[in-house]
Structures are given as C-alpha cells and as structure tokens.
N, C-alpha and C positions, 0 to 999 in steps of 0.2 A: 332405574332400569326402564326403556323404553318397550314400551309396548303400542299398538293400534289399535283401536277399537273395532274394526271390523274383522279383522286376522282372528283378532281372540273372539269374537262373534262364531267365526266359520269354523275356530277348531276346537270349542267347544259346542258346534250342533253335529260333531262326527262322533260322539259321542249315543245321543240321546233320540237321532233324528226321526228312529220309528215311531215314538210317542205320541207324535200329532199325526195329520192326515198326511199319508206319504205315498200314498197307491199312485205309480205310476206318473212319477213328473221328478221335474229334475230337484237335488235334494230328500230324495225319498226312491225308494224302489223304481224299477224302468222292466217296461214289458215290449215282447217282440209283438206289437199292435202295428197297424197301418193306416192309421186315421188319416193323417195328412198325404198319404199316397196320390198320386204322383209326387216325387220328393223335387221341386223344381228348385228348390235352391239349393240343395244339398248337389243335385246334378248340374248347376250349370259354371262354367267356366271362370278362372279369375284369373288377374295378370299377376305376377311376381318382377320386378323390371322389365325386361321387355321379352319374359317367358309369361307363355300363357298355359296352365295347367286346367285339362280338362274338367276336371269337376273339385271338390272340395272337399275333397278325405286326404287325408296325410298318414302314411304308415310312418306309427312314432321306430323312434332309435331304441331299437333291442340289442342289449350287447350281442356279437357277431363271436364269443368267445368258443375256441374251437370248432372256430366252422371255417380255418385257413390249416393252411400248410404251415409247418413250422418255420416258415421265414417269412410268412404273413400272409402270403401271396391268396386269395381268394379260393377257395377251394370247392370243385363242382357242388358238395356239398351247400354250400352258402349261395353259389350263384344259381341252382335250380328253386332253391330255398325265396329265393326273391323274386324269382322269372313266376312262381305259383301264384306269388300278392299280386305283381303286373299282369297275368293272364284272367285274375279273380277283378278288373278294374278299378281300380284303387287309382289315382289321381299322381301322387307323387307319395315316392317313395325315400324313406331315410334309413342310410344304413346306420347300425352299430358303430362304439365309439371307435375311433383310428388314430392311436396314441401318436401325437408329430416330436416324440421327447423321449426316444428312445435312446440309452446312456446318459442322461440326465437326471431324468425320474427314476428315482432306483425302483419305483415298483412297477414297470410297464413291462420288462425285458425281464424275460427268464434266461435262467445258466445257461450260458452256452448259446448267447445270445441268439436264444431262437423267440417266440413271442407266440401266446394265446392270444393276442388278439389281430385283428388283418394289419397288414400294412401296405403305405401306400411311398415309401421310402426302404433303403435297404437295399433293393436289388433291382433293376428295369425288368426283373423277369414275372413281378409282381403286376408292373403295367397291365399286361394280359390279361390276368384274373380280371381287374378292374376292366378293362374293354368288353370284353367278353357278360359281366353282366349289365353293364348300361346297353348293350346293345340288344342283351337278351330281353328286357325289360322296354325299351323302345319298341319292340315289335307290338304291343300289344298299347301303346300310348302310352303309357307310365311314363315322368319323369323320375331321376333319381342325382339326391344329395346324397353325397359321401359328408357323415360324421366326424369333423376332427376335434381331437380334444389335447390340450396341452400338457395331458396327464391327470395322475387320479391321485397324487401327494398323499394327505392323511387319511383317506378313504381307501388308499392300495394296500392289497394284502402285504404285510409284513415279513413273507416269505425271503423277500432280498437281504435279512439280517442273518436269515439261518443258511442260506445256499450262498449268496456272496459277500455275508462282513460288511454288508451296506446299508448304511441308515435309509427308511425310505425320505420324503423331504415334505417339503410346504410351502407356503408365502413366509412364516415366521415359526419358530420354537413352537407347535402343537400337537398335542396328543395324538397319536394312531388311533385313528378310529376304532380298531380291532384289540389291538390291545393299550391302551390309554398309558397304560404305564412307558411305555416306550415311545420317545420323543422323536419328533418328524425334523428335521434339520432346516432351518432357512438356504432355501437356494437365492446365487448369488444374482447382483444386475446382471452378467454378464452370461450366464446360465439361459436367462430368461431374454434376454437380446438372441440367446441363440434357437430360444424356442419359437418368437416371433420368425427369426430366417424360415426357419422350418415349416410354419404353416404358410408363408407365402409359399414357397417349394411345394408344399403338398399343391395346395390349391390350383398354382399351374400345371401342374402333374393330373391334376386330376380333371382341368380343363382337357389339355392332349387327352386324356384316357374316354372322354365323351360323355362324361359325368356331368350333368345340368345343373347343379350348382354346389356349395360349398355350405354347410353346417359347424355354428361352432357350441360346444358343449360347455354351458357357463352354468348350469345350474346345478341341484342338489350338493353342492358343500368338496364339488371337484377341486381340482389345481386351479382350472380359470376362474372357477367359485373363490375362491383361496384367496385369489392376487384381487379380484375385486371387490371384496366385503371386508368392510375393517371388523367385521367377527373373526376372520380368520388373519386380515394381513394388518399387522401391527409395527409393521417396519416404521421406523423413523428417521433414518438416510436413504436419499438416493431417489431416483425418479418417480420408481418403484410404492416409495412410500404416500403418494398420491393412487391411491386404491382404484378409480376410475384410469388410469394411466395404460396399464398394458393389455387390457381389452381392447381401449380403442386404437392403440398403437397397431396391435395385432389386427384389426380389421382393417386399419390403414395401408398398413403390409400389404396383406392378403389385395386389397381391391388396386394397389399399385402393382403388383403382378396379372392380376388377370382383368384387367380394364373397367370400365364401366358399365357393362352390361351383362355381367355375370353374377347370377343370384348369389347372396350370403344370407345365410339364416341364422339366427340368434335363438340357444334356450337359455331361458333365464325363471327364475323363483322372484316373484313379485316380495317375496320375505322370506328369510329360515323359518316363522314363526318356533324359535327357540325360546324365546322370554313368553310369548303367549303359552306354550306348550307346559314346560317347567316351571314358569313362577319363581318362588322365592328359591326354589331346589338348583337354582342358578347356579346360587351360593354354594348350597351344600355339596353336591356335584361334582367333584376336582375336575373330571376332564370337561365339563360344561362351562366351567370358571371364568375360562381368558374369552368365551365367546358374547358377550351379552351385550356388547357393541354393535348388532350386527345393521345391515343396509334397512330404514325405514324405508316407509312403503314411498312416500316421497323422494327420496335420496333415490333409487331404484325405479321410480319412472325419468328422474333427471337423466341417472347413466342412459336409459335406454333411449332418451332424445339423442345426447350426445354420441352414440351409437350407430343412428341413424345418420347422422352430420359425415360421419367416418365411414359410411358406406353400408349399411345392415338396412335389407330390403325386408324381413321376412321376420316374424317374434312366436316362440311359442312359448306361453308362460303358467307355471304351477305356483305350488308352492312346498318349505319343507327342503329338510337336507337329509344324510343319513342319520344323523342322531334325531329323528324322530322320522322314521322310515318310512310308515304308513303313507307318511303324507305324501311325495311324491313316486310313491307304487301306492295306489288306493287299492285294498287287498279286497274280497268280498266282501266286509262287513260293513265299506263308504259307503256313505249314497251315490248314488247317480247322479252324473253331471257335475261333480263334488268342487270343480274347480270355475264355475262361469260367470260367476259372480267376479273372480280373479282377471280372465281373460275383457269382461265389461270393463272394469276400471281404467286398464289399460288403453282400448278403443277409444271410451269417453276421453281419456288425457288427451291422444293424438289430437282428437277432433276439437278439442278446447283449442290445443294449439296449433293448429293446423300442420302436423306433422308430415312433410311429404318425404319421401325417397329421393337420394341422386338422380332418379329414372324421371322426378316433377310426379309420380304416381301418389297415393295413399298406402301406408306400413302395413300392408293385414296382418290379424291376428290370429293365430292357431288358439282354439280351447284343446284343452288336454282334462283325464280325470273321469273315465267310466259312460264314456260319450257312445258306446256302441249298442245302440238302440235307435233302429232309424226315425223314430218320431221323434225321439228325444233330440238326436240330433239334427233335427230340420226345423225344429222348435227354433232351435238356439241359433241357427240362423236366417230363421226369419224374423224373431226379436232382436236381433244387431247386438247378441250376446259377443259375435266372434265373427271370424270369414270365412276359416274354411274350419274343420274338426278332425282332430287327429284321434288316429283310433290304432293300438298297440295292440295286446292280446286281444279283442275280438279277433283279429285279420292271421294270428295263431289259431285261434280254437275254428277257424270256418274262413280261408283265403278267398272264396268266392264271396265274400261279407257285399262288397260293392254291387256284384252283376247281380245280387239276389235282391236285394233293396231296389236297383233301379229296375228291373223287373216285376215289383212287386212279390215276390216269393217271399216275405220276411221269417214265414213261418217256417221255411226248409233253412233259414240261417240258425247252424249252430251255435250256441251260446258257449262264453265263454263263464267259468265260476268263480272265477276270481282267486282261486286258489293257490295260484304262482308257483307250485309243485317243480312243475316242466321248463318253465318261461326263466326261472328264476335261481330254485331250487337244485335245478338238475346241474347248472353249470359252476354252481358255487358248489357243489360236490367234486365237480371236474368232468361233468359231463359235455355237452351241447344244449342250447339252446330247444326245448321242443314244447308238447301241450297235453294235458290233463286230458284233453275229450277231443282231439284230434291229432290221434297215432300216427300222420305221414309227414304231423313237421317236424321238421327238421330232417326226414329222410326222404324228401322229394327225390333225391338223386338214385334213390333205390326200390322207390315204390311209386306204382303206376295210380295216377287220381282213380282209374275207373279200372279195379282187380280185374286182367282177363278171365274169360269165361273156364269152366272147368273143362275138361275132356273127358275125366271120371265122376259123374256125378253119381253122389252116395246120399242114403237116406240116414238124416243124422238127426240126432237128439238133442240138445241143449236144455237141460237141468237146471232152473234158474234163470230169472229174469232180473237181475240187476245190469246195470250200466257194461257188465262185462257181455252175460247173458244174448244181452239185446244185443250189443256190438256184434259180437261172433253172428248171431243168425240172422241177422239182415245182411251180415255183406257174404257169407256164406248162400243165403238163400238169390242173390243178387249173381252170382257168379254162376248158379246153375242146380244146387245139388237142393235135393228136398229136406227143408227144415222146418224141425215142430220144438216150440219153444215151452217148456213145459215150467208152470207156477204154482208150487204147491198154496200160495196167498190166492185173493182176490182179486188181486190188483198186482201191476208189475211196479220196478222202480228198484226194491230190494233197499239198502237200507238211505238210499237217497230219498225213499219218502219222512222217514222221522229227520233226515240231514237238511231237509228244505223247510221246516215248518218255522224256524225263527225267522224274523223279517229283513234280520242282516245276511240273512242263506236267500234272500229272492235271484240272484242267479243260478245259484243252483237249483230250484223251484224251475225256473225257464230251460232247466236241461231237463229236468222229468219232463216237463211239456214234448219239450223236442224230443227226447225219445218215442212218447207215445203217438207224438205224431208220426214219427218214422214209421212207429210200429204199424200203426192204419194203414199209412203206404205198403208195406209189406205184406199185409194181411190181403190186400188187390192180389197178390200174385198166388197163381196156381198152387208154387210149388212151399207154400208156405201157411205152417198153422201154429196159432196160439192158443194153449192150451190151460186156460187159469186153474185153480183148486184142485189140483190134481198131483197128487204123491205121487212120483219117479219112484217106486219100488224098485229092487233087484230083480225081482220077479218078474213085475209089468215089464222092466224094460228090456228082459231078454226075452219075452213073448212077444214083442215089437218088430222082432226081427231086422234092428239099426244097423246099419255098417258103420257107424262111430257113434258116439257119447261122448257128451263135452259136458263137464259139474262144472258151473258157476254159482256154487248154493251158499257162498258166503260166510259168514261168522256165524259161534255160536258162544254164548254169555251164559258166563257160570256164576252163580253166589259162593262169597269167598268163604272158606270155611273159617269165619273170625270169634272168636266166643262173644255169646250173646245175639248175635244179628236175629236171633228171633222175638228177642225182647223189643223191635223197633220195627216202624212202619218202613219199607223198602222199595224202591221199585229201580228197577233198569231206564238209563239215560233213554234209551232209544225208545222205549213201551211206555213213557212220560211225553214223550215230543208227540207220540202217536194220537195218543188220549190224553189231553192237560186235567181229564177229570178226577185221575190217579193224583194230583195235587190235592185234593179235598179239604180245601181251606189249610193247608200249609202256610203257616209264614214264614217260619223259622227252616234253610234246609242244608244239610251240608250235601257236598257232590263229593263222592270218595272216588279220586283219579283226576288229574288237571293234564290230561291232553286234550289234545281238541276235541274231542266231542264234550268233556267235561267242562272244558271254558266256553264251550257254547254256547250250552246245558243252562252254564251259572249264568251267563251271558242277558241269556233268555228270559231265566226266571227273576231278574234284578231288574233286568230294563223292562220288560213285557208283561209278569206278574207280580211286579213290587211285591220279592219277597226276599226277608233277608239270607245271607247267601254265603255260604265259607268253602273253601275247596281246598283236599286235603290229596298232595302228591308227594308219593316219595323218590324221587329225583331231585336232584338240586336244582332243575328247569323245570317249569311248564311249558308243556308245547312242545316236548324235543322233537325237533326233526321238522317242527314246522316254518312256513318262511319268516323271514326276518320282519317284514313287514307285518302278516296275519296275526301274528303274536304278538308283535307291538302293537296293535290296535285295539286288541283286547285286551292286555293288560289295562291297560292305560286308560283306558274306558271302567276297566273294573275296579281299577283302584282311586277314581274320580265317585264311583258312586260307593264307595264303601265297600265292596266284597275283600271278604277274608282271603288273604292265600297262604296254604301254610308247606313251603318246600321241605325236603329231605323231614318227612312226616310221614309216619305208618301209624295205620288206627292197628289199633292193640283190643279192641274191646267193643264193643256197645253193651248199654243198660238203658232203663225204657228213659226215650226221652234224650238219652246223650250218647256221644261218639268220643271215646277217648284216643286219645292220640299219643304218641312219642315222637320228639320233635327234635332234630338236630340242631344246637342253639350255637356252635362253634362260630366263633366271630369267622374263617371260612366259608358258610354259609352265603352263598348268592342271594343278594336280596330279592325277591320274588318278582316285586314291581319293575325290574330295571327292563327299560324301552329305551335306551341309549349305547347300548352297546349291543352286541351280536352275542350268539353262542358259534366259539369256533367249531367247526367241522372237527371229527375226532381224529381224524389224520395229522391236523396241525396242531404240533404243543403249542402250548405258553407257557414256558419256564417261571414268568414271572407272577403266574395265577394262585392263590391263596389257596393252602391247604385248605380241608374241613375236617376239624378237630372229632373227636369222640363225643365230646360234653352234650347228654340228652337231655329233655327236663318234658314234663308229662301235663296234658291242658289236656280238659273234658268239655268240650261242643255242644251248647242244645243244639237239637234236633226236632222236631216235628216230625219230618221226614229225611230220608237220607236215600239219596241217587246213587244208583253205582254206574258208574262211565269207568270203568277200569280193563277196556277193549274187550278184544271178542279173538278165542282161538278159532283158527283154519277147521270149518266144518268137512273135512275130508274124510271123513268114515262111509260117507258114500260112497267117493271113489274108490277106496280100497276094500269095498263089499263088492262093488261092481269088478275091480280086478278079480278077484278070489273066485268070481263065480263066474267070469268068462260070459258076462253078459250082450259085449258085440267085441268083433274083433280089433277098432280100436277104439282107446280109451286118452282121455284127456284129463285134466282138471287145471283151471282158470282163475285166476284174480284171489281173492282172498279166500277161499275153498283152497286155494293153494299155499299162498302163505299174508296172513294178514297186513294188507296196505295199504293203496290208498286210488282213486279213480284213477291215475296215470298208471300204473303195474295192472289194473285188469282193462282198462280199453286197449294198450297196449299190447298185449297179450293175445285181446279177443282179436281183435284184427289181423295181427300175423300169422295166425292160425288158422282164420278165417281165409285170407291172401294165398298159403299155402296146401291145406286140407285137399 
C-alpha cells in the first residue's frame, strides 16, 4: 500500500498540533492581529491568462443548493447572496457546484426533473439568472467563475434508488459513499463522451452569459475525482481506462469552445490521503477495500502539468475526499493554514519545471484550508507559499472580510467558528446555504445589511449576555430603541466562554473577542447600557418600567438522579473548562455524554491534560446532529490517542472510584470510531442498515473523576415568571432559554427580532 511521507506527516500533526508552540501562526491557532498591515500583497493585483483580478482572495465554491428555482435557474436569493461577497471586495468569486450531467448521473436531477442545484443547461430561461449575477457582482470589481462539475457519482445522495429505481453511478463498480452497501454502476464511454459535450456547452454558455471564467470540480472523491484516480476508476477497456484521459479531454473541449483566452480553473487534492489516514484498516474496511490505489503525490502533480498542456490556467489544491471528510472541510478543530504546505509543493513543481500557461504566463496557485486571518494570509504570500488565498466560510460569517482587512479594521471582521452548522449542515438537512454568527446569509435578498432605523423606539431589556443576548441589543440598540443588556455573571459570553477555552475552539475564542469588542462599540452609544452581576428579578424588572424583555438566559444543567453519583468526585463539562483546577490531579476520567461538548471535553482533557479518557453515550452516534466533518475529526483524533468511546451505553451506577455502565453489544451496533461514513439525516431510510439486537453485557470504569456533559435544559422559568406577572407588556424568549441548540438558532433569532422589534 502506497503511502507518502509527508501526507502522512501533515495528517497526522491534525491531530496533536496544540502540543507544541501553536499561538498564532500557520499550523497552530490564527488570531485577528494586524502586524503586517498594510496587507500589500494580499491587495495587489494578479493575471489569470489575460484576466487580471484585482487583489488575491478567491471566494471558495459553496454548494449554491437551494438557492435556484427548481429548474436551476439562479434565484434572487443566490444572486444577492454573491452581489454581498462583490460589494464586501473580495477579488474573484466562485460559484457552487453546476452539475453539466443531468439524466446521466442518477444523482444530480431530482423527480420530476427539477434540480437542487443551479443550472446552466435545461432552459435559456436560466441564462438570465446567470447574467443577472455576473453583472451584479461586476459592479463592484469582482470577477466571477461559474463551477462545473461532471457530477457527484458515489458521493450523490442515493435518494435516485428510492424516487426513481435508479442506480446512482461511478467511474467503476463502487460503493455509495452513503450507504456502502449499495453499489454505484460504471457509466459507459459514451455517457462520459456525452458529459465532455456538455461542459463545452456549459462553458460557452457561460461565456455569452458574462461569466469571467470557467471552474472545474476535480477534487474530493467527485465524478471528475472518480474518472481521474485509479482509487476510484478501475476500468480496464476503453479510452476511459487511462485515468488522466477525460480530465484532460474535457478541458480540451471546454478550451476548444471558448478560445484561448478564457480562464479555466482546476480543483484538485494533491492526495486522498486514504492509506495515510486508515493504514492497515484499508483492508479491514469493505467499502475502503477497492480504494488504496489511489493518485501519489507524484502521479498528481504529472496530471496537473498535463492539464495545463490542455488548457487549465488556474489550480487550487487541498487535500482528502469524503471518506475522511475533515480534511477537505477543515472543521474548527484544524489548524490554521492547514493546507500551505500542500499548496508550496505544488508552486515549487511548476517552477522546477517551468510550468507556463497557453497565455506564455506562470500557473498560480490557490491555498485553501483556514486561510481567513489577514496576517496569516499575507504571511503565505509573502513566503511564496501560494498566489492568491481562497477564503470560504470566513466571507459567510463577515462578507465585508476583504474591505475590512484592506482598511485595516481587522478587529470589526467577524470570525467565523468553524462550526459548519449553517454552511454545511443546514443544506444537508434540506435547507440553504447560510452561517452560525452571521444571520443575513443566505437571506440578503430579504434583509437590509444596515436594519433601518425604528419609528417606535422602546426601552428594552435583554436578560442575558450570550451570543444571542449581545446579537439582539447591539442591533436593536443600533436601530434606535434604548437597550440595557443585563448579566447576572461578571463577564458576558454565556457559555461560549467554557466552549473557547480548548485550543482546537481558538475560533471560537476569536468570536468572544469580537463580541466584546462589538460590545465596547455599543457601550459609545447613548442609548445603550451593560449591566454585569446583576439578577433580572421579576420584581426588578417590572419596577424598570421596560416596554419589552427579551430572556436569552441560556441552559440550565442538572445532576442525574443515578444511584450512587455521591459516592464519586463530579463536576459539570462546562464548570471544568472554566476552572481546570476542578481536575485536581485527575488522571483517570470518564465524560458521561458524547455530544459535542462531551467529545470536546474528552478532546481537551487527552490532548491538553494527558489524562486518560472514556466517554460514555447512549445513542448509537456520538455527535448526533453534528457536521459530518467536526465529528470526524474528533473521532479520529481520539481514537489515534486512545480514548475510550462507549455507544448505545447508559451508566446504571457509580461506586467510589467507578462508573458502571450497560452497554449494547449487538453485533448492529455502529462502531463508534467510524469517520468514513456519514450518519443519514433521519428523513432518509436505509433499508439496508443493520438492526441492533437486545443483547446487553455490563463493564465497570475507574474513574478518578467523572464529567457530566449530558446537555443543558431551556432555562425558561424566567420567562414564564415574567409572563404570569405581567412584567412589561412585551415578552420574548431567545436561543436556548428557548429551546436548547446550538449558536446558528440563537444569533438567528436574535437578529430577526432585533430587525423587527
């Protein structure tokens, strides 16, 4: 099994990388600092064949899913959506994937041939949309690539078996990413000859349409992934079965349709890093099995010479496929900058071989991988790490990312957490595209950047200083009405201060900053007071004489009534992160509850307090509900350094010293560790998912100490003290006071409320 020594280098220091000296550089933590300000290279101009883009940010490709009309056509929603990035200064902009293989790929087209994602085929009524935002996004200097991709094969949701009797497909016979047991079909040459027609088609279409250039989607373990990596294309007839073959056929295409002087961009994974990732679990694996072939790190700077030969002006390069997911979605827990080391290799090739473009120019390189930190990112290209730096979810969580960096304001950019809730989360549920700590994406088309001013302005209360707290009365207070923000703590934040104190939470750490900065800002203005240590009574706050009250007072955490829990040392996840002096020489600890805060928890206390570490949830997942990525990072990391995880497990007991458990042992049981497959959304069956049996068996745990992280109920007995007593005449209640979730349901919230009040 081939592997590389520096792949497996870089994913195993994603692991471990807080351990050394990590403040604030790339590979380690990244802070909104300004050292290098003026950012002169980050600001100044670069060519792409004989386009020149004014500075060098690249908004990465976010899927665009449901943000069209159901015939693909772009829909205001998407195009105000990306007119936000271009008026926020961002350089060049890339839209979401644009499947050119609809009726092909069984999994791009839904029933009734309408489509979740844009299209740029199908109807000329489509054109439009497309005009309509390149032209929207011109106004303001932006250029913009339109994303094509030849399909998403064993990565597409599997829903075409159950709605239309259709296998979805592949390069060759491979497992459904989704559900493994179900086999992906080989599509034919002549399928794939019809798919090349089709991105030439798109590509001219989207020249007519004033689109600045063309994007193809070859990386993370897609269709064009598929047909180019003999990990996935194992064919042995036919053109086809030459793996370098219909990439660069298809760019042949493409640049024979729209001339010579029309940008193409290439994404590509410098490795799957599959066999680095897995090891010998290659084997064990079934749906991992047929892959261990995959493109070396050599064989994959070759294609991308010959790529260039065929017309590809433009590279941005990661690493990683879905089957180890983190790595090309680097969730909070990467480091910063996680991929530059990837993006140098690359550069160094070209210039060994003097790589030029059709254009007679130089290939530039895109870095990708947690790049939104303007030092960080000016760093990397003033070291000749990259060319230009693409930046994804930052330009979600704060679309003025660019005008605030080249302004200097670094400290008014909102951070993004890494969280992927909104970004990620929200549309794999069936939502749209949006962001954890900035409530207007996705719905530019219906909410004004700058809330107008009130007509009625009221004197309002706000109960609660967390992330909801503060959202609601700064844009409340911003709009006009008098707001006093009231903490019964010492300090605001709410429980985003124990959620930032592990070193793989430093972007969340960088949204408490930015709040309190916000909050200083707000504290300037007349009509606005912060009120710390102070109890919001019923009492107090109808002698106030408020015209609203707004409870964003958060969770509240109970000790479970278990027999014994007095016979053992205890403390709450979050009152641990607070004070690590609650640890008191601990080594031994179990965490009872593995959702995220309990794998954090354990996260924390294995990598940060080398202590040993077991976690005990009774779901057949840890993590439920979180993203596919954030959870595979943590696994995966914890089961590298030994942490115990015990699923579909309830503690029955403590005694001093130990935590007894009941453990479901049913060969059904989901193995804990697995970071290769997904948990389906609970809307979509799998018929073919493995019961879990009855059969219990009973294990006893030292303990030193034992965490409870087993969430926090809706502290709402305020609010409905406050109702009952008619304390002002209106009444609210916010974020998890309301019902317990997660930062996107209470910034969201605070905001619309805030907008409308």
């Amino acid at each position: 099994m081939k592997t590389d020594a520096k792949i497996q280098q870089l994913v195993d220091s994603y692991g471990n990388w807080m351990q050394g000296e990590c403040e604030n550089r790339a590979g380690g933590t990244a802070r909104f600092t300004k050292e290098l300000y003026p950012y002169t290279s980050s600001f100044s101009p670069i060519r792409i064949n004989r386009m020149t883009v004014k500075n060098r940010f690249v908004m990465a490709p976010m899927g665009n899913l449901m943000m069209c009309e159901e015939t693909g056509r772009p829909s205001e929603k998407m195009i105000q959506y990306f007119i936000a990035r271009a008026k926020g200064g961002v350089g060049l902009i890339t839209t979401g994937l644009v499947p050119i293989s609809h009726h092909i790929d069984n999994t791009t087209t839904e029933k009734g041939n309408f489509s979740m994602f844009p299209r740029i085929d199908g109807t000329r009524t489509n054109y439009s949309g497309w005009r309509e935002l390149a032209q929207g996004c011109h106004v303001y200097g932006s250029k913009v690539f339109i994303q094509l991709t030849p399909g998403l094969g064993r990565v597409g949701p599997p829903t075409c078996l159950v709605n239309e009797y259709k296998f979805p497909n592949s390069a060759s016979f491979n497992p459904n990413f989704y559900i493994p047991e179900l086999p992906c079909l080989r599509l034919s040459g002549h399928a794939l000859n019809k798919i090349i027609k089709n991105a030439g088609q798109a590509s001219a279409d989207a020249k007519a349409c004033c689109l600045d250039g063309v994007y193809l989607h070859g990386h993370e373990g897609y269709l064009l992934e598929q047909l180019t990596n003999p990990a996935f294309n194992r064919r042995k007839l036919g053109k086809y079965a030459d793996w370098q073959r219909f990439g660069i056929d298809l760019i042949k295409e493409i640049r024979r349709r729209v001339g010579p002087n029309y940008p193409i961009m290439y994404r590509i994974d410098l490795s799957l890093a599959l066999n680095e990732t897995y090891g010998a679990d290659m084997d064990r694996i079934k749906s991992l099995k047929k892959f261990k072939n995959g493109r070396t790190v050599e064989q994959t700077l070759d294609y991308m010479v010959n790529l260039v030969k065929a017309g590809v002006d433009l590279f941005d390069v990661d690493l990683g496929c879905y089957d180890n997911w983190w790595l090309p979605h680097p969730p909070a827990g990467m480091p910063a900058g996680c991929f530059l080391e990837v993006s140098k290799i690359v550069k160094d090739h070209f210039r060994e071989k003097g790589v030029l473009s059709n254009a007679g120019v130089e290939v530039p390189v895109v870095a990708v991988g947690k790049l939104g930190y303007p030092d960080l990112a000016e760093q990397a290209l003033r070291d000749g790490m990259c060319d230009m730096v693409m930046l994804g979810r930052p330009l979600l969580a704060d679309p003025d990312w660019c005008n605030k960096a080249y302004a200097g304001e670094v400290e008014r950019i909102r951070p993004c957490i890494g969280c992927q809730e909104g970004c990620i989360n929200e549309f794999v549920e069936g939502g749209h595209p949006q962001c954890a700590v900035n409530p207007r994406t996705g719905f530019e088309d219906v909410m004004l950047a700058l809330p107008e001013k009130t007509q009625t302005p009221k004197k309002i209360a706000v109960v609660g200083a967390g992330p909801g707290g503060i959202v609601f009365a700064i844009t409340a207070a911003r709009r006009g009405h008098t707001v006093e923000l009231i903490e019964k703590a010492a300090e605001v934040g709410g429980k985003v201060v124990p959620g930032s104190v592990p070193k793989i939470k430093y972007d969340f750490e960088n949204y408490l900053h930015y709040l309190r900065g916000e909050l200083k800002l707000a504290e300037k203005m007349d009509n606005f007071t912060l009120r710390l240590n102070t109890e919001a009574t019923g009492d107090w706050l109808a002698a106030q004489k408020y015209d609203a009250v707004v409870f964003a007072v958060g969770t509240k955490s109970g000790t479970p009534p278990i027999p014994g829990i007095e016979q053992v040392k205890y403390v709450q996840a979050t009152d641990l992160l607070c004070d690590d002096s609650l640890l008191n020489g601990a080594k031994k600890v179990v965490v009872v509850g593995g959702g995220v805060v309990g794998c954090e928890t354990a996260y924390w206390l294995r990598y940060e307090k080398d202590c040993d570490v077991e976690v005990v949830e009774m779901l057949p997942h840890f993590m439920y509900g979180t993203c596919t990525a954030n959870r595979g990072h943590l696994l995966y990391y914890m089961k590298k350094a030994n942490v115990g995880l015990y699923n579909c497990a309830k503690v029955v007991s403590f005694a001093p010293g130990k935590v007894n458990i009941e453990q479901n042992v049913s060969a059904g049981v989901p193995d804990p560790y697995n970071t290769w497959q997904p948990i389906l959304p609970e809307n979509i069956p799998n018929p073919l998912a493995k019961k879990i049996g009855p059969q219990t068996a009973e294990k006893s745990l030292d303990a030193e100490l034992v965490v409870l992280a087993m969430g926090g109920k809706p502290d709402d007995a305020p609010f409905f003290d406050a109702q009952a007593n008619l304390v002002a005449p209106e009444l609210y209640n916010i974020g998890d006071s309301f019902a317990a979730g997660r930062v996107l349901e209470a910034s969201r919230a605070a905001y619309n409320l805030a907008c409308r009040i």
